[in-house]
C-alpha distance (Angstrom), angle and dihedral (degrees) to the residues before:
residue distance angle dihedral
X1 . . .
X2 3.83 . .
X3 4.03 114.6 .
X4 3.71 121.4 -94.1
X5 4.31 108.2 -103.5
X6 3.99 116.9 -167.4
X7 3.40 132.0 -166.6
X8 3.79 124.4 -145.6
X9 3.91 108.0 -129.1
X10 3.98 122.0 -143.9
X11 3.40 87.1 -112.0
X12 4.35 92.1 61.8
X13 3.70 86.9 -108.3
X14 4.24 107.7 143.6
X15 4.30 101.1 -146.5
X16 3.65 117.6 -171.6
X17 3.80 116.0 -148.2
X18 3.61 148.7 164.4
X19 3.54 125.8 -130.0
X20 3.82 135.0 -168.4
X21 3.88 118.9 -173.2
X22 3.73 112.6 -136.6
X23 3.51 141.4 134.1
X24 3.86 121.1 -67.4
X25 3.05 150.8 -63.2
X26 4.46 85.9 75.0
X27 4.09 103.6 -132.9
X28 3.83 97.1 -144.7
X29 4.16 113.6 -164.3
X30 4.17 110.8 -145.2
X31 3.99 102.9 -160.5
X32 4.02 121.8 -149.8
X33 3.48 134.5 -106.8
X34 4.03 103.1 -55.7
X35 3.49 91.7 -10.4
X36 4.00 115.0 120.5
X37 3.82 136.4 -149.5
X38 3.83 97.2 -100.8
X39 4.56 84.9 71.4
X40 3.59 117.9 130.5
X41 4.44 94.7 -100.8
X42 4.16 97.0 37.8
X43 4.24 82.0 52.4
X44 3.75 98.4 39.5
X45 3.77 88.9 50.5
X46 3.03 95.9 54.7
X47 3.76 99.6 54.8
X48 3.87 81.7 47.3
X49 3.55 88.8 62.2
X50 3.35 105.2 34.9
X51 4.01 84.2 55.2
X52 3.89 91.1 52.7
X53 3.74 94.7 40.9
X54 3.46 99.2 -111.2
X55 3.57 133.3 146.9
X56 3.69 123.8 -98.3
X57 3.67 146.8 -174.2
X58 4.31 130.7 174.5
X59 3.43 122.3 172.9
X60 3.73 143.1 164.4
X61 3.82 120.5 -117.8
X62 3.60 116.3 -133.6
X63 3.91 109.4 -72.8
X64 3.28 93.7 35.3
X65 3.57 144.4 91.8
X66 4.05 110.9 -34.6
X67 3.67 89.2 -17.0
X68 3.82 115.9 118.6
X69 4.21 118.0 -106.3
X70 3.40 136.1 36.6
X71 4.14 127.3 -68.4
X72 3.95 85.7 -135.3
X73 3.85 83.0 64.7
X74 3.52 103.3 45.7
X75 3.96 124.3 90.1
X76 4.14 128.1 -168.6
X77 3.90 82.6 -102.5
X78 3.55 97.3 53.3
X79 3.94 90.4 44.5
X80 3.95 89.0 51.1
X81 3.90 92.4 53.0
X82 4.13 82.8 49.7
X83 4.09 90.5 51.6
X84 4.01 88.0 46.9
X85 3.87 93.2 46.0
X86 4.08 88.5 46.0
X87 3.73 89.1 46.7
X88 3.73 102.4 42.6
X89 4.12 91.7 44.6
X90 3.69 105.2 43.7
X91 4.07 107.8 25.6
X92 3.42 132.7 65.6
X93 3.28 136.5 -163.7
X94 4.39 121.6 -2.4
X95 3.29 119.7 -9.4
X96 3.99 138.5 -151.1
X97 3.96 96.9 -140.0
X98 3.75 112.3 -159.5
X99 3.88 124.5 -172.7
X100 3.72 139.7 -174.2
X101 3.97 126.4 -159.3
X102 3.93 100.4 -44.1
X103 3.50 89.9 9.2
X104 4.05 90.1 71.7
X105 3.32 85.6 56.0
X106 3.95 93.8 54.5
X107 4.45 89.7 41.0
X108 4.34 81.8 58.8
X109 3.62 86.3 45.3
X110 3.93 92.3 46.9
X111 3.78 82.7 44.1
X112 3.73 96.6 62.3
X113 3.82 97.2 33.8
X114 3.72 95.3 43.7
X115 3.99 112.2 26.2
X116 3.27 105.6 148.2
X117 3.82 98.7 51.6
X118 4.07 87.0 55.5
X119 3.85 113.3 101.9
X120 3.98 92.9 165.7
X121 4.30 150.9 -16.4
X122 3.35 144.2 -131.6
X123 3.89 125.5 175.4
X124 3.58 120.3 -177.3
X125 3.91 101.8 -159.8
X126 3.57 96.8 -17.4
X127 4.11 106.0 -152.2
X128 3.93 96.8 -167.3
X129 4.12 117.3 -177.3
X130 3.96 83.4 -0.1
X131 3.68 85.6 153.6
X132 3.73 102.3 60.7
X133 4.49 92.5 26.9
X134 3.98 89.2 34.0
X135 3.73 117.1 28.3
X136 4.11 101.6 21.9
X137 3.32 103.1 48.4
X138 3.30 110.6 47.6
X139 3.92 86.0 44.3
X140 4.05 111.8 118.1
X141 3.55 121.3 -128.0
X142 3.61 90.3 -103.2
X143 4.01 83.3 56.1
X144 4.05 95.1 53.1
X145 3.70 86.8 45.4
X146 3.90 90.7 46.5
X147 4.07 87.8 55.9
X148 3.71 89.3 53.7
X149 3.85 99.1 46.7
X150 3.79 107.8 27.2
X151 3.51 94.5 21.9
X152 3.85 99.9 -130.3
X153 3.59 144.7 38.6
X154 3.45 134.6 -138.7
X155 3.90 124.8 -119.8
X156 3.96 127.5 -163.6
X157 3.91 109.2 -123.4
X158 4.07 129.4 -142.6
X159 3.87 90.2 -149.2
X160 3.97 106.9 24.3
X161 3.95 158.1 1.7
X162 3.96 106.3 -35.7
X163 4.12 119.9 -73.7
X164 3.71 120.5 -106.7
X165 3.78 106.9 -137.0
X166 3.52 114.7 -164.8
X167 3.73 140.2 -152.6
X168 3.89 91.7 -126.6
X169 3.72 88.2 45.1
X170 3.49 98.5 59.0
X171 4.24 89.7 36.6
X172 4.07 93.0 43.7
X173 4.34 81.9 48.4
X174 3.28 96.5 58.5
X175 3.80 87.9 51.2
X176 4.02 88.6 51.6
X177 4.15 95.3 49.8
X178 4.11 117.1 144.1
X179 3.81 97.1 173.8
X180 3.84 96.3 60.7
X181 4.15 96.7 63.6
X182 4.18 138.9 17.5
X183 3.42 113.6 -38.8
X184 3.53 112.1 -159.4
X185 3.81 124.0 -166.6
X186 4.01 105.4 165.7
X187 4.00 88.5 173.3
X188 4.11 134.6 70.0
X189 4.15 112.6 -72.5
X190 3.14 128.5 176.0
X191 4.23 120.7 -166.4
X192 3.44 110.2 -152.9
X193 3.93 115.8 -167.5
X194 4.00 135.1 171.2
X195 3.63 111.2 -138.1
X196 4.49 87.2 -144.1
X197 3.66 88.1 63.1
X198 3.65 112.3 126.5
X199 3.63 93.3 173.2
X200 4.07 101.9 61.5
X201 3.80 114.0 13.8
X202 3.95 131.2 -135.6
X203 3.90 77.3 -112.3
X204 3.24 98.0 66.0
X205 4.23 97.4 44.7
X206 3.93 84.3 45.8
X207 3.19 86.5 56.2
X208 4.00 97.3 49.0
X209 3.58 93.0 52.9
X210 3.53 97.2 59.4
X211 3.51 103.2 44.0
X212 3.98 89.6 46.2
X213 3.80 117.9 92.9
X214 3.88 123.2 -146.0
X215 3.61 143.2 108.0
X216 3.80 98.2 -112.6
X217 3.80 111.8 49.1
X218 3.41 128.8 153.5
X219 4.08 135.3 163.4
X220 3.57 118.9 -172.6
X221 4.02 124.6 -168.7
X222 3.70 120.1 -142.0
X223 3.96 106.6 -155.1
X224 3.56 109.2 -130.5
X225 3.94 101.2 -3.8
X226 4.10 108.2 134.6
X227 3.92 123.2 -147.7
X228 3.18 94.9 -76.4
X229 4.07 98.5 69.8
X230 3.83 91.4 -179.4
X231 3.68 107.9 118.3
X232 3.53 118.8 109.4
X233 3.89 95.2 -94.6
X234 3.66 99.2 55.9
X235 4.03 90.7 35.0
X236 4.09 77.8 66.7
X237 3.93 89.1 53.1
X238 3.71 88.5 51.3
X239 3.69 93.8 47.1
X240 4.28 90.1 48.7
X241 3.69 91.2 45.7
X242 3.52 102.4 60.9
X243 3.84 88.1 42.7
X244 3.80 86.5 58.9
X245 3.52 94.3 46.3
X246 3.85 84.9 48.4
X247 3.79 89.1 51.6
X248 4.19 88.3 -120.6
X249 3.59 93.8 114.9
């Protein structure tokens, strides 16, 4: 297995990635919330990829995997500022941005911050402004008042210890929101979205697609696939959407 590399960010942040050279366009893998670039989609892409010659970069935002801080740190908007520093440093040229859960939420961001270095997306459920529609309001009173005296609150988890939700992640979110104003995505996308997830709804990608503009939008519902979308099946519809988005299909 090749060596870890990081790259120091300007903001002091330590990111540890993954790079394979190829030829263009770059396939860049956006992680989820806690998740970490050695998951079962960032790795299988990669071999993908690397099997078709084609450039590609993983990499752990700060708070995350190898990366240097803490999660309970972190906020979306710090993790965006890691994606841009990751993309700007190590890619050239267009990319093929590809993001899971949280990681949708950071290919948007990308998408606004970056638009003319975007060739083509794929989100595989996509939880956009899940802080402010997730976390915030379905937060009790006790919650709120939690933020404001403790400073966090503490969330069960599906897949792992409990989640650490901070004041300045919730505050830095709603600073970070792409559902709110135009959403402009002048490239191929493709939302992909398993109708078992109990994590991000069908709601909520519904809801993406419409409010998303661009000329080449498409959202396709997997019966019965959970967040995860890693087995072998939906691996496939990962592997076919960025082709599409490519134009290769």
């Amino acid at each position: 297995m090749a060596a870890t590399d990081f790259l120091e960010t300007p903001q002091g942040r330590r990111l540890a990635y993954h790079k394979s050279e190829g030829t263009g366009p770059t396939i860049v893998f956006l992680g989820g919330l806690k998740s970490d670039m050695e998951g079962t989609k960032a790795v299988h892409l990669e071999a993908w990829a690397q099997a078709r010659g084609q450039a590609f970069l993983r990499f752990d935002y700060s708070g995350h995997g190898e990366s240097s801080g803490t999660f309970e740190e972190g906020c979306i908007g710090d993790w965006h500022q890691d994606t841009v520093a990751a993309v700007s440093d190590l890619t050239k040229g267009p990319l093929i941005v590809v993001g899971s859960s949280m990681g949708g939420w950071q290919a948007l961001l990308l998408a606004k911050a970056l638009p003319d270095r975007i060739a083509g997306m794929v989100t595989i459920a996509a939880a956009p402004d899940f802080t402010e529609d997730g976390y915030w309001v379905s937060f009790s009173d006790e919650q709120k008042a939690a933020l404001d005296s403790v400073g966090h609150v503490e969330l069960p988890s599906d897949y792992m210890e409990p989640y650490i939700i901070t004041k300045r992640m919730i505050e830095d979110g709603r600073q970070q929101l792409v559902l709110r104003d135009t959403l402009a995505l002048p490239f191929p996308v493709r939302f992909l979205q398993g109708t078992a997830d109990t994590a991000v709804s069908t709601e909520t990608a519904v809801r993406l697609l419409e409010h998303a503009s661009g000329p080449n939008m498409r959202l396709l519902l997997v019966k019965d696939a959970d967040h995860r979308f890693s087995d072998g099946p939906c691996l496939g519809l990962i592997e076919n959407a960025v082709l599409e988005v490519m134009g290769q299909s």
